[in-house]
ChimeraX commands (.cxc) that place a marker at each C-alpha (Angstrom):
marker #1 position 0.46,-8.58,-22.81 radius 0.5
marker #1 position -2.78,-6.08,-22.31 radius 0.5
marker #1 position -1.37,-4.56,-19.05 radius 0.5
marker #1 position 2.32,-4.28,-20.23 radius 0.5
marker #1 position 1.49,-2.43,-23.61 radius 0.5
marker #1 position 1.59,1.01,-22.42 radius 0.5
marker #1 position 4.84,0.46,-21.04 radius 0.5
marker #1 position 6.27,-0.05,-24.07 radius 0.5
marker #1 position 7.48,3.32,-25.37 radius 0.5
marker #1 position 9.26,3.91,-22.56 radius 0.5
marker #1 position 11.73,1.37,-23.55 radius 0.5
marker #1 position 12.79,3.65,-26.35 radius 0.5
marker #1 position 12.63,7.01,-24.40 radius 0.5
marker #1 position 16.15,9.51,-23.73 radius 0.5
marker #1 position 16.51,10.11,-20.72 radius 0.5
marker #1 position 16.83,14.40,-21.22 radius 0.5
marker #1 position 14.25,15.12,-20.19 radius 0.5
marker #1 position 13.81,12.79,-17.05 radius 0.5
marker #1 position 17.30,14.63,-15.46 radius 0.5
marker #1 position 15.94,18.29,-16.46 radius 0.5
marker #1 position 12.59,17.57,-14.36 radius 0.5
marker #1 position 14.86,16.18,-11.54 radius 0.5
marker #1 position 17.14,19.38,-11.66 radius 0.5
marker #1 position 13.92,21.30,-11.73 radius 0.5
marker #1 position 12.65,19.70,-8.73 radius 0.5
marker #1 position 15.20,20.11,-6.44 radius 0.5
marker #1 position 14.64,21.85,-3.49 radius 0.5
marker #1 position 16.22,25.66,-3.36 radius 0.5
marker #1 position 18.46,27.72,-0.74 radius 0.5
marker #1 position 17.55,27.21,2.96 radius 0.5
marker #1 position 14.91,29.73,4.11 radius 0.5
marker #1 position 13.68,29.71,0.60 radius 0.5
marker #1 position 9.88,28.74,-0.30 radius 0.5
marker #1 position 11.00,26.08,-1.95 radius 0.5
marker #1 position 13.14,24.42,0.72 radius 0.5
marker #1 position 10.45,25.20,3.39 radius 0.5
marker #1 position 7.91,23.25,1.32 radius 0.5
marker #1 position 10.20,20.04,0.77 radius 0.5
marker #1 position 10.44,20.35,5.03 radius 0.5
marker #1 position 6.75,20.81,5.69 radius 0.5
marker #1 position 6.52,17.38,3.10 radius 0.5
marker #1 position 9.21,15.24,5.20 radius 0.5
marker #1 position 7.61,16.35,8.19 radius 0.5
marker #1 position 3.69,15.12,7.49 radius 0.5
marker #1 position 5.57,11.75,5.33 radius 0.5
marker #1 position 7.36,10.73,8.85 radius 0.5
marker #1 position 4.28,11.12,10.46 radius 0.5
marker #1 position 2.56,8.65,8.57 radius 0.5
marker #1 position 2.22,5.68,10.16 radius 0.5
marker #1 position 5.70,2.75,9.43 radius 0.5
marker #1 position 3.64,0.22,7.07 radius 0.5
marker #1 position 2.19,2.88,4.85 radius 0.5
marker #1 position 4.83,4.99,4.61 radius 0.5
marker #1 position 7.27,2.09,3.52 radius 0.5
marker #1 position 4.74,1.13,1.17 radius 0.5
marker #1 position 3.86,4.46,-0.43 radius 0.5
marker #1 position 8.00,5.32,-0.40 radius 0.5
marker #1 position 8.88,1.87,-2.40 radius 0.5
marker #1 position 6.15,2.55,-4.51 radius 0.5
marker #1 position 7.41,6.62,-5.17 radius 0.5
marker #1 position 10.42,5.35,-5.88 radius 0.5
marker #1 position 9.72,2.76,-8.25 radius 0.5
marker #1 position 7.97,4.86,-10.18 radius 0.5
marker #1 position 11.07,7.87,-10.24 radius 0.5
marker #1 position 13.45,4.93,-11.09 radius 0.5
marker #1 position 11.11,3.58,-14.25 radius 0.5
marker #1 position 10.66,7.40,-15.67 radius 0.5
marker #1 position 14.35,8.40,-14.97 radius 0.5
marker #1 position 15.40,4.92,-17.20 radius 0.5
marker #1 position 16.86,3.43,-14.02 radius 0.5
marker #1 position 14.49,0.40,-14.52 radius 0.5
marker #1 position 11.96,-0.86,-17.45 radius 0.5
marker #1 position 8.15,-2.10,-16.53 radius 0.5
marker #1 position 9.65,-4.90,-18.23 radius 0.5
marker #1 position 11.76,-5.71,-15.33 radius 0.5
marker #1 position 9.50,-5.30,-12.14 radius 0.5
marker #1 position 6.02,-7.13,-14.10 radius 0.5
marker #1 position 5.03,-10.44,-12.56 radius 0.5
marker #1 position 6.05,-13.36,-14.95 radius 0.5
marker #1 position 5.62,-16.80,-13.54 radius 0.5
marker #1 position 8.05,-18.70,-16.14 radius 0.5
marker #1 position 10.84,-16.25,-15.21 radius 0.5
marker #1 position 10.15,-16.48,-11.45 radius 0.5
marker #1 position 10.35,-20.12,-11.21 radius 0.5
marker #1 position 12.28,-21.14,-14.21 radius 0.5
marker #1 position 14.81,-17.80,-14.22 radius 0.5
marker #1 position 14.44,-17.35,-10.43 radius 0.5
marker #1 position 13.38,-13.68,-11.23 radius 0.5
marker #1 position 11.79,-13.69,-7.51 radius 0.5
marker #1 position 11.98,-9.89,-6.91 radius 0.5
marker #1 position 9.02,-10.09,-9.57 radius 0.5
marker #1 position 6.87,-11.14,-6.84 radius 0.5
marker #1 position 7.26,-7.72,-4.74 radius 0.5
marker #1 position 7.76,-5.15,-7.53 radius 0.5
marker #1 position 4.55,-5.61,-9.41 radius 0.5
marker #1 position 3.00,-4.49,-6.69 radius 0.5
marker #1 position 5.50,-1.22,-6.69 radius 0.5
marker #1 position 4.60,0.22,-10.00 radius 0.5
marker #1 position 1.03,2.02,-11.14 radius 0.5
marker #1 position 2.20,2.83,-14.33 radius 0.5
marker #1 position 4.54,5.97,-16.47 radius 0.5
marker #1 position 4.15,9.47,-15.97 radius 0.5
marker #1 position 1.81,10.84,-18.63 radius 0.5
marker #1 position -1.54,12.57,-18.80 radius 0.5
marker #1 position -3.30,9.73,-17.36 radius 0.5
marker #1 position -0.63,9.12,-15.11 radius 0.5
marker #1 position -1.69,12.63,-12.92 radius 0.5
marker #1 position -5.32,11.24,-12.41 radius 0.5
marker #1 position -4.41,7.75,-11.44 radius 0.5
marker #1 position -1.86,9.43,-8.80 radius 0.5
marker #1 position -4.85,11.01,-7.75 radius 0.5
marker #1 position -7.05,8.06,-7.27 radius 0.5
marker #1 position -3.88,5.96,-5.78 radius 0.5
marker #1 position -3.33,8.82,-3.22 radius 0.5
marker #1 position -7.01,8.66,-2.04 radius 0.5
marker #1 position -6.21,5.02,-1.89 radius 0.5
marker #1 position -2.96,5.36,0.60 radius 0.5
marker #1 position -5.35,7.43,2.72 radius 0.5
marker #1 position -7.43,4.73,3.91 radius 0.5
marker #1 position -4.38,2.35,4.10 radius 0.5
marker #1 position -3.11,4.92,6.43 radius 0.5
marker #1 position -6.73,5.46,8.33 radius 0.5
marker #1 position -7.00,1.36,8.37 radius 0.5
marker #1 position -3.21,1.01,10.15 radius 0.5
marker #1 position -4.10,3.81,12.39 radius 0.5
marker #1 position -7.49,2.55,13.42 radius 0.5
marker #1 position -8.23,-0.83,13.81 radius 0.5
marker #1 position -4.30,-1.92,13.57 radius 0.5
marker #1 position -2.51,0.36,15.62 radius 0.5
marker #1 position -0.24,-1.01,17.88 radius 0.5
marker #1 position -0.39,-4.16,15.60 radius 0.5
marker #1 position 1.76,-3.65,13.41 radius 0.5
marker #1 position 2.40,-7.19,12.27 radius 0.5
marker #1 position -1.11,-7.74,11.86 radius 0.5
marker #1 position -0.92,-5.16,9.25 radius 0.5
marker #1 position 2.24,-6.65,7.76 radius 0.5
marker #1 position 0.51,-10.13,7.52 radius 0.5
marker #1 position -2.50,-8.65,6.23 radius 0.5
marker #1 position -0.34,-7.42,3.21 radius 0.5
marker #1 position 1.34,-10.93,3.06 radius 0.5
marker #1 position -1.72,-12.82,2.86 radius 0.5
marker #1 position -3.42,-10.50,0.04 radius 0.5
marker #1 position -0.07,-10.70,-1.59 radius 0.5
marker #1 position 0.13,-14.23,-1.99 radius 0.5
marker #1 position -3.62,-14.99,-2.81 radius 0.5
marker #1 position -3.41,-12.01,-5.49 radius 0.5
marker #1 position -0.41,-13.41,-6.67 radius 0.5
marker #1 position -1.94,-17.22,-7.81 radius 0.5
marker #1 position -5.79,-15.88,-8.58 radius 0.5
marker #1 position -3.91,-13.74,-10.77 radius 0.5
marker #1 position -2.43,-15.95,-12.33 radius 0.5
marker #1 position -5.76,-16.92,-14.05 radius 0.5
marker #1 position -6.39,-13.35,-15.61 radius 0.5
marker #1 position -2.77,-12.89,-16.46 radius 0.5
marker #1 position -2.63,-9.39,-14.45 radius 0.5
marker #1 position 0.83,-8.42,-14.53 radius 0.5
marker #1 position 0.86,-5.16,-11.69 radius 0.5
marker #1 position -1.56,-5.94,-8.72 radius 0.5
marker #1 position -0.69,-2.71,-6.40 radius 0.5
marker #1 position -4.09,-0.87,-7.47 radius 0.5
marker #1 position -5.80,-4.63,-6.57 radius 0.5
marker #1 position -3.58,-4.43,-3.14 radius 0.5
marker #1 position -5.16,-0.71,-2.54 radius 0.5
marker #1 position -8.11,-1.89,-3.53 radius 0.5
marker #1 position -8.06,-4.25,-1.03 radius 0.5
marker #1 position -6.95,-2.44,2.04 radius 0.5
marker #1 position -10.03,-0.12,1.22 radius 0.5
marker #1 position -12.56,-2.59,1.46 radius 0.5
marker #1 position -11.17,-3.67,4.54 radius 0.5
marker #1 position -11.36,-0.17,5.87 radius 0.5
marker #1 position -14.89,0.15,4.66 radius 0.5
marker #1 position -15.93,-2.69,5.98 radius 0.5
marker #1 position -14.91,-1.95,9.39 radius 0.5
marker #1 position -16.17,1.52,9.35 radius 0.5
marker #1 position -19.69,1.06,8.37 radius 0.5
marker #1 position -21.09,3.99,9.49 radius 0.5
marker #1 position -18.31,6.68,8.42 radius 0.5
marker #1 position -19.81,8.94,5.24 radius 0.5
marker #1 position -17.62,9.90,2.92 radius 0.5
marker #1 position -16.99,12.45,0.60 radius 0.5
marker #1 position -16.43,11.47,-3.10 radius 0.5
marker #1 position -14.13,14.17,-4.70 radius 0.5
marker #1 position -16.23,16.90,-3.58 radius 0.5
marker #1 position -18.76,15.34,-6.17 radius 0.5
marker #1 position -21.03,12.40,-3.54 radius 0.5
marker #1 position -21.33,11.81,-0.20 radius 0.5
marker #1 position -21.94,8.20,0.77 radius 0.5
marker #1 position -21.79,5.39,3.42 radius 0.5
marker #1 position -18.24,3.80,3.53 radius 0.5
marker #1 position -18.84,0.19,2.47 radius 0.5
marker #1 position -19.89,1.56,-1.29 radius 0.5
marker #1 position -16.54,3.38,-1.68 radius 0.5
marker #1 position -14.49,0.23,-3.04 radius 0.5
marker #1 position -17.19,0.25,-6.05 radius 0.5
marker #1 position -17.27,4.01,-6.27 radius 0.5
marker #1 position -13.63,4.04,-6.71 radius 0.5
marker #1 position -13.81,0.98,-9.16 radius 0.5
marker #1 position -16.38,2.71,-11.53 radius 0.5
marker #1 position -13.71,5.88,-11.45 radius 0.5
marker #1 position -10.67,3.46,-11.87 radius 0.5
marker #1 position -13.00,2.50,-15.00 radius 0.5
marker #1 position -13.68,6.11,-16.31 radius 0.5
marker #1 position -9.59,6.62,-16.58 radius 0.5
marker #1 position -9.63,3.42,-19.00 radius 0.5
marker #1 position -7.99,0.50,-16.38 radius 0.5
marker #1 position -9.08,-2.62,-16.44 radius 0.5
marker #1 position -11.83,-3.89,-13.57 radius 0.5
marker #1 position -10.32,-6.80,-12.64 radius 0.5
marker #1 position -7.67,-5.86,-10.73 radius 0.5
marker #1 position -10.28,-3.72,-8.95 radius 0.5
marker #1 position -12.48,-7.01,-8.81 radius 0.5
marker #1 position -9.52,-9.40,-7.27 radius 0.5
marker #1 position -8.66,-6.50,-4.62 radius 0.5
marker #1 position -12.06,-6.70,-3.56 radius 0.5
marker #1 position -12.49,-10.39,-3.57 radius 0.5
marker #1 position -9.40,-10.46,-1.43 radius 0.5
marker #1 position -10.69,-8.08,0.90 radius 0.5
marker #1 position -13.93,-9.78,1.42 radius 0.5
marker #1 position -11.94,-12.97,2.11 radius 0.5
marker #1 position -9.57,-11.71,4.47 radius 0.5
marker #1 position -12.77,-9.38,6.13 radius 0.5
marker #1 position -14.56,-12.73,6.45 radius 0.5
marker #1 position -12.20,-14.96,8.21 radius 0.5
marker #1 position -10.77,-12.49,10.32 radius 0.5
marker #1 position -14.05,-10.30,11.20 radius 0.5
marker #1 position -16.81,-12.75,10.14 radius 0.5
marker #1 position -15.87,-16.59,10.56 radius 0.5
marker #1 position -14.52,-15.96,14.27 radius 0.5
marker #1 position -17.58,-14.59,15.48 radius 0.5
marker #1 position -19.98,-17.03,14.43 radius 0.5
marker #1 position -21.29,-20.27,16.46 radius 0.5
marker #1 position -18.26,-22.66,16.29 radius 0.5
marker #1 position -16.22,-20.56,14.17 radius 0.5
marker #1 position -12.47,-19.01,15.10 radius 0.5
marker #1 position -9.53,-17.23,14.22 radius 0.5
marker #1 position -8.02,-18.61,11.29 radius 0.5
marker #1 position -5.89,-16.03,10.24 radius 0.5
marker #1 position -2.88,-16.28,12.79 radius 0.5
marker #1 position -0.03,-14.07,12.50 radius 0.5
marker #1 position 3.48,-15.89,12.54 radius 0.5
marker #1 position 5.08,-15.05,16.12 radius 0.5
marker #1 position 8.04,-14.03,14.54 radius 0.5
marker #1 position 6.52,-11.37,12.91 radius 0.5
marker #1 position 5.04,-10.33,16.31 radius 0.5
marker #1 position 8.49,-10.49,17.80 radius 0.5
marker #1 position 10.06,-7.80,15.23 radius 0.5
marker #1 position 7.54,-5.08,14.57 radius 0.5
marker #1 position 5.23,-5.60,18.01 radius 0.5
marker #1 position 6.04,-3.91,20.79 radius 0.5
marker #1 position 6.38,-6.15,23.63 radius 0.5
marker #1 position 3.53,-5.89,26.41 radius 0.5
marker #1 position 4.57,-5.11,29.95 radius 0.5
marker #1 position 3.80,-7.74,32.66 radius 0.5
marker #1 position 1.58,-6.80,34.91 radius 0.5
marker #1 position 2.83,-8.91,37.83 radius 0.5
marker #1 position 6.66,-8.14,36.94 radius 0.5
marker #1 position 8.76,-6.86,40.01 radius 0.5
marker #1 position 11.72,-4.78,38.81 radius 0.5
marker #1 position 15.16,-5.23,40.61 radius 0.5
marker #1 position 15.80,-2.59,43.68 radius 0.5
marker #1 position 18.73,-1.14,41.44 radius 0.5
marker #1 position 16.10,-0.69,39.00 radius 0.5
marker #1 position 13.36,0.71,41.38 radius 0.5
marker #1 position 13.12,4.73,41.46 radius 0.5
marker #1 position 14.81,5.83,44.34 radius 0.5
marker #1 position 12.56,8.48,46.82 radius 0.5
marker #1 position 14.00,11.94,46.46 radius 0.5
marker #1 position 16.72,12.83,48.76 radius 0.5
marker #1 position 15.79,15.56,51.92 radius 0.5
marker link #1:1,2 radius 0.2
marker link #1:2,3 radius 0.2
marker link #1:3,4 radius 0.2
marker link #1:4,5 radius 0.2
marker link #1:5,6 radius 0.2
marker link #1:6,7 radius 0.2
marker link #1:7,8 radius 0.2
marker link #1:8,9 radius 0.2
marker link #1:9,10 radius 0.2
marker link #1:10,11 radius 0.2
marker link #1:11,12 radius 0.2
marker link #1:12,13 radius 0.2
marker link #1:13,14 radius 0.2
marker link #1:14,15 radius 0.2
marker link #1:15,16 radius 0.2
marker link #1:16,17 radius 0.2
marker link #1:17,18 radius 0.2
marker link #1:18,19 radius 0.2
marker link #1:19,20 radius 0.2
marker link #1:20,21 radius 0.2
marker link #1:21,22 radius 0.2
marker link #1:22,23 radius 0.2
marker link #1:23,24 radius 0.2
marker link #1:24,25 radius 0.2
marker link #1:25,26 radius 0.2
marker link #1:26,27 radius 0.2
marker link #1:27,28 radius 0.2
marker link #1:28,29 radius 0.2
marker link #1:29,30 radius 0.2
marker link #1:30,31 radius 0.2
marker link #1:31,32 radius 0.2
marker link #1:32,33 radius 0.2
marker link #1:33,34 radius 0.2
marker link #1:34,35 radius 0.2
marker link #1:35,36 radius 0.2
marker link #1:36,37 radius 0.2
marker link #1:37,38 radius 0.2
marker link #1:38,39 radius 0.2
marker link #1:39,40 radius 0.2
marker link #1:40,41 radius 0.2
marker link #1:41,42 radius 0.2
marker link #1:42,43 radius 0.2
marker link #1:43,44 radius 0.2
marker link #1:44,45 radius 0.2
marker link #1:45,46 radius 0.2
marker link #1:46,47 radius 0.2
marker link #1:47,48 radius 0.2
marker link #1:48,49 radius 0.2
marker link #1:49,50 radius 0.2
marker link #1:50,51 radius 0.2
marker link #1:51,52 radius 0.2
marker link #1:52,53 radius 0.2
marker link #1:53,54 radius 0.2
marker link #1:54,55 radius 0.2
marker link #1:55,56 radius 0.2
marker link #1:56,57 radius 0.2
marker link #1:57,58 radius 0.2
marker link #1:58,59 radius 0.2
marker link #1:59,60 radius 0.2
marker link #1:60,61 radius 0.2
marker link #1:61,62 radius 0.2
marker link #1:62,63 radius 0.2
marker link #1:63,64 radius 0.2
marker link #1:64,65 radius 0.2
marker link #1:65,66 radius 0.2
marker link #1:66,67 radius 0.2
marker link #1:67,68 radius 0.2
marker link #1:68,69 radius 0.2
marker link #1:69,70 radius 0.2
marker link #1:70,71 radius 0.2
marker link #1:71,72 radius 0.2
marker link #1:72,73 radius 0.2
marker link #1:73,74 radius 0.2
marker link #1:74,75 radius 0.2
marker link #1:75,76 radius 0.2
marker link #1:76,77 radius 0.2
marker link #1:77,78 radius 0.2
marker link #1:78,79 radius 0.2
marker link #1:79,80 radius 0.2
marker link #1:80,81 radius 0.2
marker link #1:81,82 radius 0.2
marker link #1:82,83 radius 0.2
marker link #1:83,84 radius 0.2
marker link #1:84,85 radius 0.2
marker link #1:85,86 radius 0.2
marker link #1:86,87 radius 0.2
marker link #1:87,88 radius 0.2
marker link #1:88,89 radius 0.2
marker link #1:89,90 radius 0.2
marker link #1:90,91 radius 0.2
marker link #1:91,92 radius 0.2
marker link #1:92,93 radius 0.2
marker link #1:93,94 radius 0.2
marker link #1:94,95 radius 0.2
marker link #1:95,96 radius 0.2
marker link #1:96,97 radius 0.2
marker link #1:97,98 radius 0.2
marker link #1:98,99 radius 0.2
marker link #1:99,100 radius 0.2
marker link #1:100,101 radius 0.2
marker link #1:101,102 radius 0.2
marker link #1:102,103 radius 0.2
marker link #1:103,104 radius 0.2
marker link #1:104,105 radius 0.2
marker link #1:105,106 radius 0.2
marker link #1:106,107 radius 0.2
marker link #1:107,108 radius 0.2
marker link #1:108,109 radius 0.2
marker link #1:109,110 radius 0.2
marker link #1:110,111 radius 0.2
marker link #1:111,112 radius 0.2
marker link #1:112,113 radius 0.2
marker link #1:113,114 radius 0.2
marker link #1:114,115 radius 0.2
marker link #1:115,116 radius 0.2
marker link #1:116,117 radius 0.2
marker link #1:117,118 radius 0.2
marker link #1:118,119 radius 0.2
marker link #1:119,120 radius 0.2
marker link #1:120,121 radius 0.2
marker link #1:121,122 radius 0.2
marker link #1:122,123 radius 0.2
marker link #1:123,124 radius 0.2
marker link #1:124,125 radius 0.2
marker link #1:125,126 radius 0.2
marker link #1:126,127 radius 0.2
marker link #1:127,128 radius 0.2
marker link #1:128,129 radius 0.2
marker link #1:129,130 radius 0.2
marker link #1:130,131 radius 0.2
marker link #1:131,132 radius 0.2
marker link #1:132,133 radius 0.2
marker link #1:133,134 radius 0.2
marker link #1:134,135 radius 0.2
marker link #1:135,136 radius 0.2
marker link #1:136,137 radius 0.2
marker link #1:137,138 radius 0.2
marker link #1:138,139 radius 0.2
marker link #1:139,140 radius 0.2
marker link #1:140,141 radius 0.2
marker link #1:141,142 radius 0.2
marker link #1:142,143 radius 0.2
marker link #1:143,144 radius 0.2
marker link #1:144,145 radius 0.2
marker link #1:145,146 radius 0.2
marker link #1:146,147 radius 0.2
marker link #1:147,148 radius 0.2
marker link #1:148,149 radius 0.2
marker link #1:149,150 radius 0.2
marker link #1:150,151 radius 0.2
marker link #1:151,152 radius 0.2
marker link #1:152,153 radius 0.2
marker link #1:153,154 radius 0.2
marker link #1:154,155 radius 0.2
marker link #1:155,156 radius 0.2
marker link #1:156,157 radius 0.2
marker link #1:157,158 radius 0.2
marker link #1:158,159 radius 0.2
marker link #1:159,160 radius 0.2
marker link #1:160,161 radius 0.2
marker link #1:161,162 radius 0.2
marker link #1:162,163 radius 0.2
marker link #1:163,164 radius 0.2
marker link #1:164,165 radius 0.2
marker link #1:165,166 radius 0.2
marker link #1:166,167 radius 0.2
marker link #1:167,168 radius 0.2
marker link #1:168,169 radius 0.2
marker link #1:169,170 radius 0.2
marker link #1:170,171 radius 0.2
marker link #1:171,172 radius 0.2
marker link #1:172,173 radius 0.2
marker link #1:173,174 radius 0.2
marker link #1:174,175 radius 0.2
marker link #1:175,176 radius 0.2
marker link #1:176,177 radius 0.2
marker link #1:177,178 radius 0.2
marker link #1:178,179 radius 0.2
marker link #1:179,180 radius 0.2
marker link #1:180,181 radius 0.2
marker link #1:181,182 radius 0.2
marker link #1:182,183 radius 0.2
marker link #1:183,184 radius 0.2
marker link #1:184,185 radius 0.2
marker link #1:185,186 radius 0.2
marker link #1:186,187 radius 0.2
marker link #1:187,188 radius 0.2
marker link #1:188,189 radius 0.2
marker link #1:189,190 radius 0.2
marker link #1:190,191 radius 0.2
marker link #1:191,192 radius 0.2
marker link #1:192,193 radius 0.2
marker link #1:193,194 radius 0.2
marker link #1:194,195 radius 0.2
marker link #1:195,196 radius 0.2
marker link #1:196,197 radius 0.2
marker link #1:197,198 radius 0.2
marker link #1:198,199 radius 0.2
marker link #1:199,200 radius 0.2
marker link #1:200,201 radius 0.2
marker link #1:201,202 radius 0.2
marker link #1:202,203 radius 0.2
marker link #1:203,204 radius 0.2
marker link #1:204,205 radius 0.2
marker link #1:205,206 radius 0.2
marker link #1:206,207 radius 0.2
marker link #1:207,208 radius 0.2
marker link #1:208,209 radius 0.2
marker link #1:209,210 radius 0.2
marker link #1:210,211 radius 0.2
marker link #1:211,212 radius 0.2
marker link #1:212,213 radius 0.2
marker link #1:213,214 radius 0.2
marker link #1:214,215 radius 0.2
marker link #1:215,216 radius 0.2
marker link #1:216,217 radius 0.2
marker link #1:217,218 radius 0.2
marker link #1:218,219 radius 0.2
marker link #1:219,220 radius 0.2
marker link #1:220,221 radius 0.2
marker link #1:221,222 radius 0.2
marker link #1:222,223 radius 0.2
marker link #1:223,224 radius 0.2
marker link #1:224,225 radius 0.2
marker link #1:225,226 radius 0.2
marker link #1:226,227 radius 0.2
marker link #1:227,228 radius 0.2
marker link #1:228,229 radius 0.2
marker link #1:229,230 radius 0.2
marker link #1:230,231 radius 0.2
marker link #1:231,232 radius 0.2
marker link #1:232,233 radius 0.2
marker link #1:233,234 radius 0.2
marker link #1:234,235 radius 0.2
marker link #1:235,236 radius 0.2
marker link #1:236,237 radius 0.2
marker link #1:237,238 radius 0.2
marker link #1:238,239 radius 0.2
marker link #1:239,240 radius 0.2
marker link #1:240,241 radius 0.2
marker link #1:241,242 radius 0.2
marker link #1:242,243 radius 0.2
marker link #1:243,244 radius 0.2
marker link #1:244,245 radius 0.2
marker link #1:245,246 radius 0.2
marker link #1:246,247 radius 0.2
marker link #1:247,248 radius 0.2
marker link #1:248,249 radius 0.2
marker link #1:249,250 radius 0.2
marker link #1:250,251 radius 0.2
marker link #1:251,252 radius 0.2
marker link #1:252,253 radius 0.2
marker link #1:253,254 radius 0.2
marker link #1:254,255 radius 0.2
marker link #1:255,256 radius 0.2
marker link #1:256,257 radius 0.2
marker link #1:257,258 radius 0.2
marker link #1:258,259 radius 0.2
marker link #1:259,260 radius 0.2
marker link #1:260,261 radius 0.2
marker link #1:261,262 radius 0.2
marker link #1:262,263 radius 0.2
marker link #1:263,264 radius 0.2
marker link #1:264,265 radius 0.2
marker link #1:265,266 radius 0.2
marker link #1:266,267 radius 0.2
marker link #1:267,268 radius 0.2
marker link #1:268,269 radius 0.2
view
């Protein structure tokens, strides 16, 4: 149980202290610094694009629910007997929700998880906007090949391998963007999924999950960037019309001819 170990004192924790630091952190009086700051934070989180920001929010508050005693590790890790024997299936979204209890670790891996959500949100504002269930398939099909390779390492929370993954997608598709390493290197884009995984390493997590997001990537990179563009190849990845049909905005016909009602009516002398 090597991922689900440091989880385990929180199962024994009072919860005190977890409603003090939620007192503490409420915002103050209207006009106040405090209330001004918690406005100038909605405002720049509803401007992040709908995918990310439903993503990042679930995983915020998956993470407030497990350190306020809402909800234990123990119920969100990914546990294939109690999935399909127990028909525990919410296991199969909420490991990727959680990246671990607050704690002095905790800070830095918020850090490197934030830096993480940035390129998700530069990768569905780039090369997926207006595509919005592209991106949403994207996440399904990482998902569900995360899911079963991880089932051969026995990793129990894949979100950092998800992030991991949308980041190598990014980098791959932005080749020739340099970026800048916490202040510390400046570097092409394709070598930050391996920058990040050596720093992921320095803060004691395990490489795998680093490793599978990357494999993922590269497979998904492949046949949808790759594979189609090659002599014989196509498109294999092909998002489910439904999908297209919910989050897609439909296209305007070109040759459509509105109704006279419907027509704008020339201004009146």
């Amino acid at each position: 149980m090597g991922q689900l170990d440091q989880f385990a004192p929180l199962e024994s924790r009072l919860g005190g202290t977890a409603s003090g630091s939620r007192r503490e952190g409420q915002p103050g009086p209207p006009g106040s610094p405090g209330s001004m700051a918690w406005r100038g934070l909605a405002t720049e989180f509803l401007q992040v694009p709908a995918v990310t920001r439903t993503y990042t929010a679930a995983c915020v508050l998956t993470t407030a629910a497990v350190q306020l005693e809402l909800l234990s590790p123990f119920q969100l890790y990914f546990n294939p007997h109690l999935v399909f024997r127990k028909f525990q299936v919410w296991r199969l979204v909420t490991n990727f929700l959680f990246f671990g209890p607050l704690g002095f670790s905790f800070f830095f891996n918020m850090l490197f998880v934030r830096c993480r959500f940035r390129y998700c949100r530069m990768l569905e504002e780039g090369s997926f906007r207006g595509r919005t269930a592209d991106f949403v398939f994207m996440f399904l099909f990482g998902g569900v090949l995360m899911t079963l390779l991880g089932l051969l390492g026995s990793l129990f929370f894949l979100g950092q391998a998800l992030t991991a993954m949308l980041v190598y997608v990014w980098s791959r598709r932005s080749p020739r963007v340099r970026v800048n390493f916490f202040g510390l290197l400046t570097f092409q884009a394709p070598f930050l999924p391996w920058a990040l995984m050596g720093f992921s390493m320095l803060l004691g997590n395990s490489i795998l999950v680093d490793l599978l997001g990357i494999a993922v990537g590269h497979i998904y990179y492949f046949l949808e960037d790759v594979f189609p563009n090659q002599p014989g190849g196509k498109r294999l990845l092909l998002t489910p019309g439904f999908l297209k049909l919910l989050l897609d905005t439909p296209e305007e016909d070109p040759n459509y001819l509105p109704l006279p009602e419907e027509q704008p009516q020339p201004p009146q002398q």
